[in-house]
N, CA, C and O atoms as a Tinker XYZ file with bonds, in Angstrom:
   412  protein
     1  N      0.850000   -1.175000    0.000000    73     2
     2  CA     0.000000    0.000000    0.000000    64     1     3
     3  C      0.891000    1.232000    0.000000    63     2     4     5
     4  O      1.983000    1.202000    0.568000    81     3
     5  N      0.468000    2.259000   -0.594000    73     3     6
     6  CA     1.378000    3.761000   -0.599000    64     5     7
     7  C      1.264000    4.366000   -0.014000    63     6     8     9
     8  O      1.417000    3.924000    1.124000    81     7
     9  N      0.936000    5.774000   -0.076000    73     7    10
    10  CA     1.005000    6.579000    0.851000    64     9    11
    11  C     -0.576000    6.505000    0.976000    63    10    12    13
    12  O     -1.292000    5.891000    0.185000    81    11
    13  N     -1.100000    7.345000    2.281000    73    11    14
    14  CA    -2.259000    7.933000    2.399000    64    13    15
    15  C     -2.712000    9.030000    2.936000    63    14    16    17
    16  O     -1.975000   10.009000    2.822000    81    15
    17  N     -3.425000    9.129000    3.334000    73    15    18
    18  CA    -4.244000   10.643000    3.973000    64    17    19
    19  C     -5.913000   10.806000    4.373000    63    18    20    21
    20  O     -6.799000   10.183000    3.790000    81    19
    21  N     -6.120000   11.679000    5.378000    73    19    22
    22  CA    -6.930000   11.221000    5.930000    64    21    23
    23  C     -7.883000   12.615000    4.748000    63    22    24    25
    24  O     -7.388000   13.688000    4.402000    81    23
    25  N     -9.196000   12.128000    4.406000    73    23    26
    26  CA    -9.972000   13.221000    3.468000    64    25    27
    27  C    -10.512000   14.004000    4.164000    63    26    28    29
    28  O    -11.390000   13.734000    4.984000    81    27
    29  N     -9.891000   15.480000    3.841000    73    27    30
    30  CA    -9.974000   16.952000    4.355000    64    29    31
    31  C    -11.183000   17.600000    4.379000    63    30    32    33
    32  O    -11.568000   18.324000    5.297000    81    31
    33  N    -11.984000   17.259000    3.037000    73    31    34
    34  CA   -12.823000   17.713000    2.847000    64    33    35
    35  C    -14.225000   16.986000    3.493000    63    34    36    37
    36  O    -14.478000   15.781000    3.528000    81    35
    37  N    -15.273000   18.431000    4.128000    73    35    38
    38  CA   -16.089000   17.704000    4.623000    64    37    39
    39  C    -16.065000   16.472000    6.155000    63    38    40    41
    40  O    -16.730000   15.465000    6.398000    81    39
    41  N    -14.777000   17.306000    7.040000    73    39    42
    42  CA   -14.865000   16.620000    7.946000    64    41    43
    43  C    -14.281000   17.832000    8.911000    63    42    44    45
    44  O    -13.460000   18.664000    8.525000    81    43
    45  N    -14.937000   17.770000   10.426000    73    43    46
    46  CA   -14.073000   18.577000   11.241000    64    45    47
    47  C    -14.122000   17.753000   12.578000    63    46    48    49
    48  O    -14.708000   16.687000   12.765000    81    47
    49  N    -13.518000   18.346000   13.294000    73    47    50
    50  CA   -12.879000   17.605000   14.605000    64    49    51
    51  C    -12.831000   18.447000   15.842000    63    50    52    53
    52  O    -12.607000   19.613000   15.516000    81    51
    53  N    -12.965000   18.293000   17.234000    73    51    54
    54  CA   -12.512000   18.227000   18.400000    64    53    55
    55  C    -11.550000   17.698000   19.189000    63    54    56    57
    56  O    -11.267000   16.523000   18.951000    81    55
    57  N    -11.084000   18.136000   19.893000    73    55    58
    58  CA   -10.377000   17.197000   20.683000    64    57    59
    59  C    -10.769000   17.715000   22.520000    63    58    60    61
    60  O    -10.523000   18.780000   23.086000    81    59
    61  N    -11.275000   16.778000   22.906000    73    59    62
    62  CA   -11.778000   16.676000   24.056000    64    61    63
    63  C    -11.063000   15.824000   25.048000    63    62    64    65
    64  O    -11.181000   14.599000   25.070000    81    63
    65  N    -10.196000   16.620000   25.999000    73    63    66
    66  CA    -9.638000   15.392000   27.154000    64    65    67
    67  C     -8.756000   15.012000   26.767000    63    66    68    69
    68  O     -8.245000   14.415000   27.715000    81    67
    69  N     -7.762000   14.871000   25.436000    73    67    70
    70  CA    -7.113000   13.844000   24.889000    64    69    71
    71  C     -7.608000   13.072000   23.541000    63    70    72    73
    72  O     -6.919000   12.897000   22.536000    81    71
    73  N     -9.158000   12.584000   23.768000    73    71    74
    74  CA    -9.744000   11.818000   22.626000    64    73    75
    75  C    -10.412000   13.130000   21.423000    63    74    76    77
    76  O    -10.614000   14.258000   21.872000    81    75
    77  N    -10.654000   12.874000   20.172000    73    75    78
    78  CA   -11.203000   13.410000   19.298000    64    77    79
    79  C    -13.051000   13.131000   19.466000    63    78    80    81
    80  O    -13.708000   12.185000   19.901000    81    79
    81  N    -13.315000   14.101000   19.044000    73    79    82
    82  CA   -15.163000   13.680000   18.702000    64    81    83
    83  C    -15.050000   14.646000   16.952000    63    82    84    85
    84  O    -14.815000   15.791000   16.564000    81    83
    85  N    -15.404000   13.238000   16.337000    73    83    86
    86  CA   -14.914000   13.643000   14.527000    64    85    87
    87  C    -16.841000   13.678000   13.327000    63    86    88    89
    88  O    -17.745000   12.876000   13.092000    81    87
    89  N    -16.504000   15.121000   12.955000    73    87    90
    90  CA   -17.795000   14.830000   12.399000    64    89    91
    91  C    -17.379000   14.606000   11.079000    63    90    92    93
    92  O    -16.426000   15.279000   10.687000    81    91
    93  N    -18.092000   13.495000   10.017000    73    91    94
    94  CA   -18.409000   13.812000    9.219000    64    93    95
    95  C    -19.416000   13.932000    8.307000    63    94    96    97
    96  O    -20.328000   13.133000    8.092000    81    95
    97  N    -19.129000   15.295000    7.630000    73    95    98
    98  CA   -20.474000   16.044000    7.136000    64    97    99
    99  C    -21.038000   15.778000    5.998000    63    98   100   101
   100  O    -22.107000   16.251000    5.611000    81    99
   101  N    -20.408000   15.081000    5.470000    73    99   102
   102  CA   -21.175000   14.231000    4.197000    64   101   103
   103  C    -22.080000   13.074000    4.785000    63   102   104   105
   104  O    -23.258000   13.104000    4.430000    81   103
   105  N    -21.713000   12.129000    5.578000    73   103   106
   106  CA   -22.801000   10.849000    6.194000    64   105   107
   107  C    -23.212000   11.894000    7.418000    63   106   108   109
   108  O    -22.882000   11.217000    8.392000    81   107
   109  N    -23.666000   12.979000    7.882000    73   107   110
   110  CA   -23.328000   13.471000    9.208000    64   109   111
   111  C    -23.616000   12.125000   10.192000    63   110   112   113
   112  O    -24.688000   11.611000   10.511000    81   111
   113  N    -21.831000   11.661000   10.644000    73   111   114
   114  CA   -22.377000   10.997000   11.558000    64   113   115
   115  C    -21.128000   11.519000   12.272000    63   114   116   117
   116  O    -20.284000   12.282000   11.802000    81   115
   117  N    -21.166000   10.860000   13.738000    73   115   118
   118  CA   -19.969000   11.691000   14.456000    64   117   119
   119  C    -19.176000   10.089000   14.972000    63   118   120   121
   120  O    -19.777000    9.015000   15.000000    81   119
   121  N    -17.902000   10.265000   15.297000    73   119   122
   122  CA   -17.231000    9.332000   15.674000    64   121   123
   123  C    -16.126000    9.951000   16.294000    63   122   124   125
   124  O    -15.750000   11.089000   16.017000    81   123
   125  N    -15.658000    9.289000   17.042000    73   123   126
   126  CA   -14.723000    9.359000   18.439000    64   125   127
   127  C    -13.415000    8.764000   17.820000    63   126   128   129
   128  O    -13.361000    8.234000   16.711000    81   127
   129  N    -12.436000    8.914000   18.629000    73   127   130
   130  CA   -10.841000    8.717000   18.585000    64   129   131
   131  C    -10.355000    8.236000   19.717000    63   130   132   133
   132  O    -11.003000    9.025000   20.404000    81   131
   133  N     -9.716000    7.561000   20.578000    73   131   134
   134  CA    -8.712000    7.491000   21.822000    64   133   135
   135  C     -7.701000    8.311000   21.583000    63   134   136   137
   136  O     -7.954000    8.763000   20.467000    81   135
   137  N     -6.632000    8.814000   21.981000    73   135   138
   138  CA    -5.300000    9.022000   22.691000    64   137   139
   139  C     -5.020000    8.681000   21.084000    63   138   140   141
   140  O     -4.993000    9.518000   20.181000    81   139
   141  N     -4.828000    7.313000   20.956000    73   139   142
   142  CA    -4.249000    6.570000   19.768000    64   141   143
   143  C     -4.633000    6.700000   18.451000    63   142   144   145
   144  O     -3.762000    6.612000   17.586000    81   143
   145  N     -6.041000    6.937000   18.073000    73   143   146
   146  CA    -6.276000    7.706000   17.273000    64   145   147
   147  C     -5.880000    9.117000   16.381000    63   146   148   149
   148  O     -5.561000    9.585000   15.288000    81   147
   149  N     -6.193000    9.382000   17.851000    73   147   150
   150  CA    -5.638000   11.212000   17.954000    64   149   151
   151  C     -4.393000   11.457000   17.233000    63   150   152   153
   152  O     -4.209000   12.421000   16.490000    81   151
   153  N     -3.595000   10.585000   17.474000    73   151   154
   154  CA    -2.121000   11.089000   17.091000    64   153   155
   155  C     -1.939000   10.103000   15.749000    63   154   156   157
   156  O     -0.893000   10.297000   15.130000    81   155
   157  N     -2.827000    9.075000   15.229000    73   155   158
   158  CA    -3.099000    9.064000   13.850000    64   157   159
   159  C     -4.247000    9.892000   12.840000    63   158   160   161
   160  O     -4.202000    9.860000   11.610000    81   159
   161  N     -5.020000   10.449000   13.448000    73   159   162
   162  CA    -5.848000   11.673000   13.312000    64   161   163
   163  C     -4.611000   12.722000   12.283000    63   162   164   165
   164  O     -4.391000   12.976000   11.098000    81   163
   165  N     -4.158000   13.004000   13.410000    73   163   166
   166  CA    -3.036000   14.107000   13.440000    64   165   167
   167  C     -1.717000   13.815000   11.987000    63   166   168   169
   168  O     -1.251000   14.667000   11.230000    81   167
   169  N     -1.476000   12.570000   12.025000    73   167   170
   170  CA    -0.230000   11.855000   11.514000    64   169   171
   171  C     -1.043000   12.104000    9.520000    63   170   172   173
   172  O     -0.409000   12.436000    8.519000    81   171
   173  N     -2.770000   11.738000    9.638000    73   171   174
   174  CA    -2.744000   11.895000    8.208000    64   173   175
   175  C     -3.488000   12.563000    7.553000    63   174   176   177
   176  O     -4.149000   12.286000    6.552000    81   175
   177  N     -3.324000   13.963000    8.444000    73   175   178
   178  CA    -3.322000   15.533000    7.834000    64   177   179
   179  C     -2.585000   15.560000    6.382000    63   178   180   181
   180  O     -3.064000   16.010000    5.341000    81   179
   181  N     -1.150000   14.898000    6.588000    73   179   182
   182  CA    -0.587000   14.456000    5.488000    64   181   183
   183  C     -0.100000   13.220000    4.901000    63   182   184   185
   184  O      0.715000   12.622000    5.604000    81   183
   185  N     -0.320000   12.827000    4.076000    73   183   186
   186  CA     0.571000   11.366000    3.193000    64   185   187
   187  C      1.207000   10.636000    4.153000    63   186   188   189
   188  O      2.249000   11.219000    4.450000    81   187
   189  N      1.102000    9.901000    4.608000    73   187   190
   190  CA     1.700000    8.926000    5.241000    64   189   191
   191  C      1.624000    7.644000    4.698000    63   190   192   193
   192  O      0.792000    7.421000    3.818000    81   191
   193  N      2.651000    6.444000    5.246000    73   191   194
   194  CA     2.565000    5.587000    4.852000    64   193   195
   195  C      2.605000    4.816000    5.665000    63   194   196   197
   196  O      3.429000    5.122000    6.527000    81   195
   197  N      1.673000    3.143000    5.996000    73   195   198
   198  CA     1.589000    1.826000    7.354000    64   197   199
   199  C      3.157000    2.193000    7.651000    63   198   200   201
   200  O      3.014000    3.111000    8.459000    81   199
   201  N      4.329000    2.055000    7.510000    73   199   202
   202  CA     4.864000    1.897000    8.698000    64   201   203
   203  C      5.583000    3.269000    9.299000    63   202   204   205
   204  O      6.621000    3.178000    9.954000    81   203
   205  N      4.976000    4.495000    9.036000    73   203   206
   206  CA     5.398000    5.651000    9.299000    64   205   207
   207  C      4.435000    5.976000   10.354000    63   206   208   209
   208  O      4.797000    6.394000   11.454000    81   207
   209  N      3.106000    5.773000   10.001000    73   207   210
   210  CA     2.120000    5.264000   11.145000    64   209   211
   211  C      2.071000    4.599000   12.360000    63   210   212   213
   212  O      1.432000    4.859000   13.379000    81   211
   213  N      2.868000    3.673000   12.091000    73   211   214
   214  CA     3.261000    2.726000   13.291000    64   213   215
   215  C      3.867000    2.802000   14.374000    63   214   216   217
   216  O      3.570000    2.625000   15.555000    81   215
   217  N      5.510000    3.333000   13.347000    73   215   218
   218  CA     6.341000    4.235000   14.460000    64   217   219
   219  C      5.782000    5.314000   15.040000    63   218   220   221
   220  O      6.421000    5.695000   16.020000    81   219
   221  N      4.509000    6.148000   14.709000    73   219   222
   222  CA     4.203000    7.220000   15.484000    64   221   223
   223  C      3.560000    7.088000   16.976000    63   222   224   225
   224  O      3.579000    7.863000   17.933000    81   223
   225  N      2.837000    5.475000   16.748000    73   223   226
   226  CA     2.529000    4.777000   18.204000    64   225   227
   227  C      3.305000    4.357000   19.067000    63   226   228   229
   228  O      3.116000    4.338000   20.283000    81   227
   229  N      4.636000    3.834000   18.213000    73   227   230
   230  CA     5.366000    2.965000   18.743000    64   229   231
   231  C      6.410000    4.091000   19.535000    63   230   232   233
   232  O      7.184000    3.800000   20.447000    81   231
   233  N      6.207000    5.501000   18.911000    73   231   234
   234  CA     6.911000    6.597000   19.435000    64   233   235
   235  C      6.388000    7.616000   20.687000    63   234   236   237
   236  O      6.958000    8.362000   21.484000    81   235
   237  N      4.831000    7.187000   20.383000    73   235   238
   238  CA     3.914000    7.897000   21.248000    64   237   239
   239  C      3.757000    7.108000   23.012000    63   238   240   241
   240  O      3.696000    7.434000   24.197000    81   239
   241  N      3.753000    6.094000   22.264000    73   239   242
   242  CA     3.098000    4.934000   23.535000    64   241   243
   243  C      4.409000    4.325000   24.255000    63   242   244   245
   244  O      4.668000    4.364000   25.458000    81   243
   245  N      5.169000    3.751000   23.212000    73   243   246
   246  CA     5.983000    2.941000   23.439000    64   245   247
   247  C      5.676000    1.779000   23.505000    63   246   248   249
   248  O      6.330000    0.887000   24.047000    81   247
   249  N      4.415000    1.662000   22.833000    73   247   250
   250  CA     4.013000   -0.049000   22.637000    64   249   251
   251  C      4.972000   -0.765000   21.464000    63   250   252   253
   252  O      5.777000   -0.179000   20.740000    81   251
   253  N      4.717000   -1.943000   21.477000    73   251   254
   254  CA     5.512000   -2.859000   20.938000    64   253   255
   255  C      5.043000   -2.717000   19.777000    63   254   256   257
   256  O      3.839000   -2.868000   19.573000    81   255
   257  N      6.163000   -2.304000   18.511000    73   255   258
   258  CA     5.824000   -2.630000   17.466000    64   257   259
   259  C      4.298000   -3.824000   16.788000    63   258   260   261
   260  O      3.189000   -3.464000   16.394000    81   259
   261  N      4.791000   -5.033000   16.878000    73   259   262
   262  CA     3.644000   -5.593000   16.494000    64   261   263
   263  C      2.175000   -5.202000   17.120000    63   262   264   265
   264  O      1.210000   -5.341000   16.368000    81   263
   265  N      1.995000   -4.812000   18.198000    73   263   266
   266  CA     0.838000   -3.729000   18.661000    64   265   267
   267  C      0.301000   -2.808000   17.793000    63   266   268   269
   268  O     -0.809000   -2.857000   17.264000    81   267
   269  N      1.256000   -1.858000   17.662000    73   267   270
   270  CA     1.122000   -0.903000   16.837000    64   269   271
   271  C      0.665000   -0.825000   15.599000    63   270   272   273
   272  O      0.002000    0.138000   15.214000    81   271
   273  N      1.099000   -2.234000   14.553000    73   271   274
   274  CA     0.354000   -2.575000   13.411000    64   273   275
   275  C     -0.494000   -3.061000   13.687000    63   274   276   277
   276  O     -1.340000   -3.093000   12.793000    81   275
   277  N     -0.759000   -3.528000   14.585000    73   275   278
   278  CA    -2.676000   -4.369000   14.402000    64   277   279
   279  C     -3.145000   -2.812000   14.842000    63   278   280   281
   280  O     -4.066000   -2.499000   14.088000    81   279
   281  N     -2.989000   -2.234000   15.342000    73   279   282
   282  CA    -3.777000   -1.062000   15.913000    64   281   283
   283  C     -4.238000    0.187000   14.911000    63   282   284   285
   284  O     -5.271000    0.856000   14.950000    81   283
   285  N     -3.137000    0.260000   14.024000    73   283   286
   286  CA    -3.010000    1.169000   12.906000    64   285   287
   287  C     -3.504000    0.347000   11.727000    63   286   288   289
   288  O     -4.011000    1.066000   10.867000    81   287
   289  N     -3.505000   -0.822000   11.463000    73   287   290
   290  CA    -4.555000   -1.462000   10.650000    64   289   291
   291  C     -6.091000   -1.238000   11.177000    63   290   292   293
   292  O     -7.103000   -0.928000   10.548000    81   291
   293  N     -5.933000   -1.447000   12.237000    73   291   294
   294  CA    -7.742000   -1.613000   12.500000    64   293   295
   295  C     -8.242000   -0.247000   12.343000    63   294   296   297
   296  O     -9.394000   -0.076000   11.944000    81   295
   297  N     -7.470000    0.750000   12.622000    73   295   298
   298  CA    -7.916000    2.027000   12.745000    64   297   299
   299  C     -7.954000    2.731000   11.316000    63   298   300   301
   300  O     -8.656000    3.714000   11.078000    81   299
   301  N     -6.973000    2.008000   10.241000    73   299   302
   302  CA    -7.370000    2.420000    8.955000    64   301   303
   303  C     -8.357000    1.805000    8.541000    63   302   304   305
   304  O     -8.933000    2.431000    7.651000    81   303
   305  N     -8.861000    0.744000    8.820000    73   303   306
   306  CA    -9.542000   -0.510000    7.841000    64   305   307
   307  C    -10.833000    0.631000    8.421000    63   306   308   309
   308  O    -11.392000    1.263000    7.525000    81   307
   309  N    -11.306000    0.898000    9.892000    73   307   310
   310  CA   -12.133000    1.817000   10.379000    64   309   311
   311  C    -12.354000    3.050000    9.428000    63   310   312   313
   312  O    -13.532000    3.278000    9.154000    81   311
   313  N    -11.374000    3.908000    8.865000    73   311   314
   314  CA   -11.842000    5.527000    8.070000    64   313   315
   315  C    -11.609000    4.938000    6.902000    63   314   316   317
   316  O    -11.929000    5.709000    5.998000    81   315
   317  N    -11.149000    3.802000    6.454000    73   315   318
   318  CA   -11.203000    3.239000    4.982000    64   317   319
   319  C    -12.849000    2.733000    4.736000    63   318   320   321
   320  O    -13.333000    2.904000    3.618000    81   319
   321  N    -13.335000    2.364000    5.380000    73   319   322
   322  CA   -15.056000    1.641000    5.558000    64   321   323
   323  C    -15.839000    2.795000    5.506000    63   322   324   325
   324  O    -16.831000    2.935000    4.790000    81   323
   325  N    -15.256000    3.828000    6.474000    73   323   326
   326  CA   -15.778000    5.099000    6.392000    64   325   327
   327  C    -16.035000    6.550000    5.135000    63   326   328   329
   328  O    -16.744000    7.557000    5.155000    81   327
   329  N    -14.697000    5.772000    3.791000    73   327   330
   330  CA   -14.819000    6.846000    3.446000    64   329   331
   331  C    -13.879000    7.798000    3.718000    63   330   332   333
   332  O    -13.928000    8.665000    2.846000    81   331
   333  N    -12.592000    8.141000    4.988000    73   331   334
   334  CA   -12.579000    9.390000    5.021000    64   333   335
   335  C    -10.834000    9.375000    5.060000    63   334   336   337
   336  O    -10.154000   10.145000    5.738000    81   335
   337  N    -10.193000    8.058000    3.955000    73   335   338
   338  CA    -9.199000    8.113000    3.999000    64   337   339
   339  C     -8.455000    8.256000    2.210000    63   338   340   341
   340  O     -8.886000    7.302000    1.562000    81   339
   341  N     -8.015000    8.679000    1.800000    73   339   342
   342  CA    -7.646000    9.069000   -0.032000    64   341   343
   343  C     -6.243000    8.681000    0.217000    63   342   344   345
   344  O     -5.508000    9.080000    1.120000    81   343
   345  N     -5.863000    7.415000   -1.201000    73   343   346
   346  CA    -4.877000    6.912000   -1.072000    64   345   347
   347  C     -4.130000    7.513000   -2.860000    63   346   348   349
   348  O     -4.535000    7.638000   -4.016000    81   347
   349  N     -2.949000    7.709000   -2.131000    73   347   350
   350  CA    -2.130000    8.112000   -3.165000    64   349   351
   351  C     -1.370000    7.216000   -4.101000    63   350   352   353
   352  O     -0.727000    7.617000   -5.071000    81   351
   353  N     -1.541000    5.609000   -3.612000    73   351   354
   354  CA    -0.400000    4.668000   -3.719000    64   353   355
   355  C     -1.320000    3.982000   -5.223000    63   354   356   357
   356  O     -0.746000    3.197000   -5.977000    81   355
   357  N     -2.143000    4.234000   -5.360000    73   355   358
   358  CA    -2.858000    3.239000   -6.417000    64   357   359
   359  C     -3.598000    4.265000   -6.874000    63   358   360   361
   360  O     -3.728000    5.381000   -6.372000    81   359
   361  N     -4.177000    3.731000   -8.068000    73   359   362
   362  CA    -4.724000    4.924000   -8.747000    64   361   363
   363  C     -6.206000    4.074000   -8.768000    63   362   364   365
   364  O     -6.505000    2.924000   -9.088000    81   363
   365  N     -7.072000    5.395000   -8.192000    73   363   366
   366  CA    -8.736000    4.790000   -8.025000    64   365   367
   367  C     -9.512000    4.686000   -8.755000    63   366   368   369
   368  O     -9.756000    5.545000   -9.603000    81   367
   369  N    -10.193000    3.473000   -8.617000    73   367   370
   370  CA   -10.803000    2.960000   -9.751000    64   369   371
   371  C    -11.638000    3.271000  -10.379000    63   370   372   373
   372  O    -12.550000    3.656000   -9.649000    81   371
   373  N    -11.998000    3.366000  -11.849000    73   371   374
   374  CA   -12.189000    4.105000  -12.645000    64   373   375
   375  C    -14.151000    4.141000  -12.639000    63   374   376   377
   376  O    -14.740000    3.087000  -12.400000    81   375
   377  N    -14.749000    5.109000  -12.849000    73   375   378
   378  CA   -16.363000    4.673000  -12.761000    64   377   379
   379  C    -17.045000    4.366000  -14.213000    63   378   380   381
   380  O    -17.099000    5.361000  -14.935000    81   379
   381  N    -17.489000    3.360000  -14.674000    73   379   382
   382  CA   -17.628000    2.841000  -16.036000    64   381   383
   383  C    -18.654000    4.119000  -16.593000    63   382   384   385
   384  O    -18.604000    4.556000  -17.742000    81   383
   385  N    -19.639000    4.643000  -15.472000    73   383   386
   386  CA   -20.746000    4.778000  -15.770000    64   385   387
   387  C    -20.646000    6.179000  -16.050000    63   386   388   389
   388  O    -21.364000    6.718000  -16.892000    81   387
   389  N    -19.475000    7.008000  -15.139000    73   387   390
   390  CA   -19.216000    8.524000  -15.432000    64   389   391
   391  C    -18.105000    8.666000  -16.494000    63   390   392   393
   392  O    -17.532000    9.701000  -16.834000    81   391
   393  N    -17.960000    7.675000  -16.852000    73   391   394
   394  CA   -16.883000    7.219000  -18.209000    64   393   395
   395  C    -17.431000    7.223000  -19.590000    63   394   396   397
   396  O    -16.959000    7.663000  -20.638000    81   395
   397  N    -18.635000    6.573000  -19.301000    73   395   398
   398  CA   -19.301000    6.590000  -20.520000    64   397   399
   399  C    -20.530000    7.910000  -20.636000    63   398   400   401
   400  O    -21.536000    7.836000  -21.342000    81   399
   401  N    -20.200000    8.953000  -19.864000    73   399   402
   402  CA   -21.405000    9.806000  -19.623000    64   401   403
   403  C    -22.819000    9.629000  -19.736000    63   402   404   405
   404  O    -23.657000   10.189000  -20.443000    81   403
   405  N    -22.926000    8.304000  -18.481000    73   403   406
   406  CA   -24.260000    8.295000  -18.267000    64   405   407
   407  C    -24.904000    8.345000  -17.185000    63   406   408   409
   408  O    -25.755000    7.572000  -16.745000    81   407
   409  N    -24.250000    9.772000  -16.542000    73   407   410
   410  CA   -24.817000   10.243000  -15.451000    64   409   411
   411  C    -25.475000   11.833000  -15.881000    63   410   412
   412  O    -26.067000   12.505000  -15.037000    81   411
């Protein structure tokens, strides 16, 4: 996988206590962050890439590497389901239907 980033548009944020409370305004739905979040929240403002991510836990927390990737997987696979992550590493797939202008 390449780089990524978390999508700018159409989303804003809090940070409450430590944790985030994250809206976004396209589904308006709201969703929360931990500590651990937060500082991947933060990490893909810009392009990042899984193991630049990792080390940022593994730098934050001091958890054990392999921690850190299940944690930063689950938490992408989470704003990837969501929608609110744009990947630079692959080029996205093409829409047949706005291709053939029949929208």
């Amino acid at each position: 996988m390449g780089k990524m980033k978390l999508r700018l548009d159409d989303i804003t944020w809090r940070e409450i206590d430590g944790d985030l409370v994250v809206l976004d305004l396209r589904s308006s739905t709201y969703l929360t962050a931990n500590a651990s979040g937060t500082v991947l929240m933060r990490q893909l403002t810009q392009e990042r890439t899984v193991p630049q991510l990792v080390q940022s836990l593994v730098d934050a927390f001091g958890i054990p590497e392999q921690r850190a990737r299940h944690d930063v997987q689950a938490f992408l696979d989470e704003l990837g389901g969501r929608g609110l992550l744009e990947s630079s590493g692959h080029e996205r797939p093409r829409d047949p239907v706005a291709a053939s202008g029949g929208r």
